[in-house]
C-alpha positions as a Markdown table, in Angstrom:
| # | Residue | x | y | z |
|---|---|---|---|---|
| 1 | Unk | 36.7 | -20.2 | -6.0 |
| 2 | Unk | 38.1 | -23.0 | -7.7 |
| 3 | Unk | 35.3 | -23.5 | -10.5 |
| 4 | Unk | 34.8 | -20.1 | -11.2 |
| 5 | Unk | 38.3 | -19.4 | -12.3 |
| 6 | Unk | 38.0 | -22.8 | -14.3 |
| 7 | Unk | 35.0 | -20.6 | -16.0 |
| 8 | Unk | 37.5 | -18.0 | -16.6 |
| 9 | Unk | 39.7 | -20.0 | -18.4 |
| 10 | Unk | 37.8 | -21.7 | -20.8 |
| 11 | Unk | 36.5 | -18.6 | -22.5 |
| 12 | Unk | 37.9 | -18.5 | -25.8 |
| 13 | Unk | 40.0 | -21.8 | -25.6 |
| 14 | Unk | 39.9 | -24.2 | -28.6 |
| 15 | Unk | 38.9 | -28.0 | -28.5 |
| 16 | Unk | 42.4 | -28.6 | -27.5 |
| 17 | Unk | 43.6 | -25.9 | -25.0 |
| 18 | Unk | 39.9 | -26.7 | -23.6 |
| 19 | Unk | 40.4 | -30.6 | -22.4 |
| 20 | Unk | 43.9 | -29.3 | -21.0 |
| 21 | Unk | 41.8 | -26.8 | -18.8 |
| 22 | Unk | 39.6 | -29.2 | -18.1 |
| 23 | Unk | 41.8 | -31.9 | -16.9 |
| 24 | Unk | 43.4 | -29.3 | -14.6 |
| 25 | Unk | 40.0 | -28.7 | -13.2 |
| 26 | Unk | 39.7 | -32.5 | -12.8 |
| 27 | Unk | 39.7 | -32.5 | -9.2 |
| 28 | Unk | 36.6 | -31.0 | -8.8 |
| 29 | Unk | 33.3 | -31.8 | -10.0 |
| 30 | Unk | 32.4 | -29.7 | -13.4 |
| 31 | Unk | 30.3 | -26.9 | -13.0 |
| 32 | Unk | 27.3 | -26.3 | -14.9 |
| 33 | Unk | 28.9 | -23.6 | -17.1 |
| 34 | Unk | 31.6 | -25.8 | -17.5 |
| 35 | Unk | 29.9 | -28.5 | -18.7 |
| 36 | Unk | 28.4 | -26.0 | -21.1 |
| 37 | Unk | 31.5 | -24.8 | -22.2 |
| 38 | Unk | 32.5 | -27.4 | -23.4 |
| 39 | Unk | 29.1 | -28.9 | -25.1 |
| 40 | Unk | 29.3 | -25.6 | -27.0 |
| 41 | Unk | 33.1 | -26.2 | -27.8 |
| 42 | Unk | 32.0 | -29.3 | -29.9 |
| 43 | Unk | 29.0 | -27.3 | -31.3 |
| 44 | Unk | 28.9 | -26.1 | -35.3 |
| 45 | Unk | 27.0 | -23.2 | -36.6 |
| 46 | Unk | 23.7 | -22.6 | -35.6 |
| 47 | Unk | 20.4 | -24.7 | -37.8 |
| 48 | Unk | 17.1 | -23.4 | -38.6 |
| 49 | Unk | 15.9 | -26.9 | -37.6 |
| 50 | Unk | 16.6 | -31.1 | -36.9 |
| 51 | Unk | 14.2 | -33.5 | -37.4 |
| 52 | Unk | 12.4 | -35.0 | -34.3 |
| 53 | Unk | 10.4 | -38.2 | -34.6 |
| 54 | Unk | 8.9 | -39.3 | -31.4 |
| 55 | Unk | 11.0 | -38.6 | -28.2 |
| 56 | Unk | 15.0 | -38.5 | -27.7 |
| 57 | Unk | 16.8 | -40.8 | -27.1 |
| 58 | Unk | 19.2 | -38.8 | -24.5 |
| 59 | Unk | 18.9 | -35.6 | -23.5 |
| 60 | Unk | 21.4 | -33.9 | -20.7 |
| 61 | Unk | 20.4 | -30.5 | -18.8 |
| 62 | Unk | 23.1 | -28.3 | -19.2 |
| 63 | Unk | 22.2 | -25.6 | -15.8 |
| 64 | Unk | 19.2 | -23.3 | -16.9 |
| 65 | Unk | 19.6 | -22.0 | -20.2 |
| 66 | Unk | 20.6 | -25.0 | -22.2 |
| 67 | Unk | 19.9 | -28.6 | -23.1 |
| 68 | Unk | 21.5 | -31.0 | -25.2 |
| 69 | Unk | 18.8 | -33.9 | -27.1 |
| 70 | Unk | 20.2 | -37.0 | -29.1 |
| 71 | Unk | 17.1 | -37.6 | -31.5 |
| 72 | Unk | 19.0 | -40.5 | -32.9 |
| 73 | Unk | 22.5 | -42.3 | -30.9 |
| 74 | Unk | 25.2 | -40.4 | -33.3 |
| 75 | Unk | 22.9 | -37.3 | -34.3 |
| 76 | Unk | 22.8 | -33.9 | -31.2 |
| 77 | Unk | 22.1 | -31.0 | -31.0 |
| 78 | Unk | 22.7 | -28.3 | -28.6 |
| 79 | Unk | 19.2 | -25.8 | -27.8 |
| 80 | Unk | 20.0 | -22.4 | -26.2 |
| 81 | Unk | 17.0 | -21.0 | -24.6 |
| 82 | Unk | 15.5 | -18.0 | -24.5 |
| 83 | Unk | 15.8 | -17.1 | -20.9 |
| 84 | Unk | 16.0 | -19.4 | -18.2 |
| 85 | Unk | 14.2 | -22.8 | -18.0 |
| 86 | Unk | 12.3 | -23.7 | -14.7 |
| 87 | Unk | 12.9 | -27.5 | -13.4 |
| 88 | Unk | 15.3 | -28.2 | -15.9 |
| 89 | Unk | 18.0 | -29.4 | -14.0 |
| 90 | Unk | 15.8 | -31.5 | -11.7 |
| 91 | Unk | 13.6 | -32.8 | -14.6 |
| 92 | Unk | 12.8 | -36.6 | -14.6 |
| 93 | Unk | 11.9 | -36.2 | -18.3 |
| 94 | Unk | 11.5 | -33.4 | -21.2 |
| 95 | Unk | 9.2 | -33.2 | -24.1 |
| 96 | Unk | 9.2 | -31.1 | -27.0 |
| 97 | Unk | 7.4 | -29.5 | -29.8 |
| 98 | Unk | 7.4 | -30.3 | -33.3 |
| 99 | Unk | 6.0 | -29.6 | -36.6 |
| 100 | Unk | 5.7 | -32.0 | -38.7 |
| 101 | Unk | 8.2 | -34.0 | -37.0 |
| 102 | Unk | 10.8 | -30.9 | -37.2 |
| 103 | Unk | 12.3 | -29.0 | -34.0 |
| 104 | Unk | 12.4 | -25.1 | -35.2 |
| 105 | Unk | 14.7 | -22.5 | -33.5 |
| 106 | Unk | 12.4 | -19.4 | -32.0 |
| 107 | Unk | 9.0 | -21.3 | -33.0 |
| 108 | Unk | 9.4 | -24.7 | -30.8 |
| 109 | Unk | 9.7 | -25.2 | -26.8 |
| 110 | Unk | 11.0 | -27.6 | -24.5 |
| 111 | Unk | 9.0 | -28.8 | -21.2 |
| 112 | Unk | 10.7 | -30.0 | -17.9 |
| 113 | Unk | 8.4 | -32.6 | -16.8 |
| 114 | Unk | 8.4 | -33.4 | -13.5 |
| 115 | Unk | 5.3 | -35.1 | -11.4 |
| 116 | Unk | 5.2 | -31.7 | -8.5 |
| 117 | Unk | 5.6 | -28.7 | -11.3 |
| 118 | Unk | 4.0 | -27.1 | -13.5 |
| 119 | Unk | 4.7 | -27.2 | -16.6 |
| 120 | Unk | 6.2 | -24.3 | -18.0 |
| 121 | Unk | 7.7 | -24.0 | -22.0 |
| 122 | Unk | 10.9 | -23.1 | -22.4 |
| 123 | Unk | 11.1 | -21.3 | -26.0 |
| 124 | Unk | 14.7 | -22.3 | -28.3 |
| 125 | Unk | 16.5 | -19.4 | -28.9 |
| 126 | Unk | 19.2 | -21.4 | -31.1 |
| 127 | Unk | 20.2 | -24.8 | -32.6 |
| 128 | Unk | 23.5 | -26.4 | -33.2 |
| 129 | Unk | 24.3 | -29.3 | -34.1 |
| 130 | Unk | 27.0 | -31.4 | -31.8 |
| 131 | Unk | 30.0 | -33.2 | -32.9 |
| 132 | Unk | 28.8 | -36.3 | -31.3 |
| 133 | Unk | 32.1 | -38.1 | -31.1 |
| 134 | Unk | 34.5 | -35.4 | -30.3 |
| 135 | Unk | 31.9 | -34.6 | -27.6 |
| 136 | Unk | 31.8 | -38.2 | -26.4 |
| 137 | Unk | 35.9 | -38.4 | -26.5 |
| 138 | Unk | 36.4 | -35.5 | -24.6 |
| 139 | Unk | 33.9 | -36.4 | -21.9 |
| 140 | Unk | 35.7 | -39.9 | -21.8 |
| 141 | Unk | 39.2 | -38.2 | -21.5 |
| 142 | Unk | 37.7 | -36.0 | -18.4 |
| 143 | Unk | 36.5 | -38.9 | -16.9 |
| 144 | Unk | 39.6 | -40.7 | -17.4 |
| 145 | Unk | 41.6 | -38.0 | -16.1 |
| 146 | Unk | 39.9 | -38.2 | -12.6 |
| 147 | Unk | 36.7 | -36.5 | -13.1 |
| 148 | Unk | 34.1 | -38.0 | -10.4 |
| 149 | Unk | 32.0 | -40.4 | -11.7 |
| 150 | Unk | 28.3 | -40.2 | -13.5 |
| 151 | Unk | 29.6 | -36.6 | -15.0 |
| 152 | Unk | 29.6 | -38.3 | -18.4 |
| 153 | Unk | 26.0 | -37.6 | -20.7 |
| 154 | Unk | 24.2 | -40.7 | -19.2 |
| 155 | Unk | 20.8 | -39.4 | -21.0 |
| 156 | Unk | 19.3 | -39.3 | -17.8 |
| 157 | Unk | 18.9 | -35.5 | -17.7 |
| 158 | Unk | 19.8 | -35.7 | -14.1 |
């Protein structure tokens, strides 16, 4: 098990010691907790809040619990949900709540939409804000070092 002793590894690894373990791992396509590893490497403290006008312009699933949204190109933001998030992997397209154009932490939800589900809200249990260009820059340097291709955030959600 290849990927899950990758898993092991990253736990508690800075930025740095991260991309190293990650590189090692290159051979190999990224796991989902991976991936999230290291979205949550280049993630600050958790906000109350971001502002949301309209839709996103990227958003990537990050396995069931996670997803990251770009409401603007070099502004992200990392939600955590509250349990697990039906269809969010295979989602062709995600929506969100807002009040008055702001995305609140344990009050707003996120919808997988997809033409065959239902569709079922997925509440945000936390918000943090991404270091877009470190997170960009280290996905580069994975791909780079060998990782397959189309692992980069395409904003596809897919």
């Amino acid at each position: 098990m290849i990927a899950s002793s990758c898993s092991r590894r990253l736990a508690g690894l800075s930025t740095g010691i991260l991309m190293l373990v990650l590189t090692a791992c290159a051979g190999q396509r990224i796991s989902d907790t991976d991936r999230l590893a290291l979205y949550r490497a280049h993630a600050g403290e958790p906000v109350s809040s971001f502002r949301l006008l309209g839709t996103p312009t990227q958003w990537v699933a990050l396995g069931s619990g996670a997803v990251a949204v770009w409401p603007r190109q070099s502004e992200a933001f990392l939600l955590t949900f509250s349990g697990p998030c039906p269809d969010i992997e295979f989602a062709q397209a995600i929506s969100l709540t807002s009040t008055q154009g702001r995305v609140h932490a344990r009050f707003d939800r996120v919808m997988a939409l997809n033409r065959q589900s239902i569709q079922i809200p997925c509440h945000i249990a936390e918000i943090q804000p991404l270091d877009v260009a470190a997170l960009r820059a280290a996905e580069r340097a994975l791909r780079d070092g060998g990782e397959a291709s189309g692992q980069a955030s395409d904003g596809s959600g897919t």
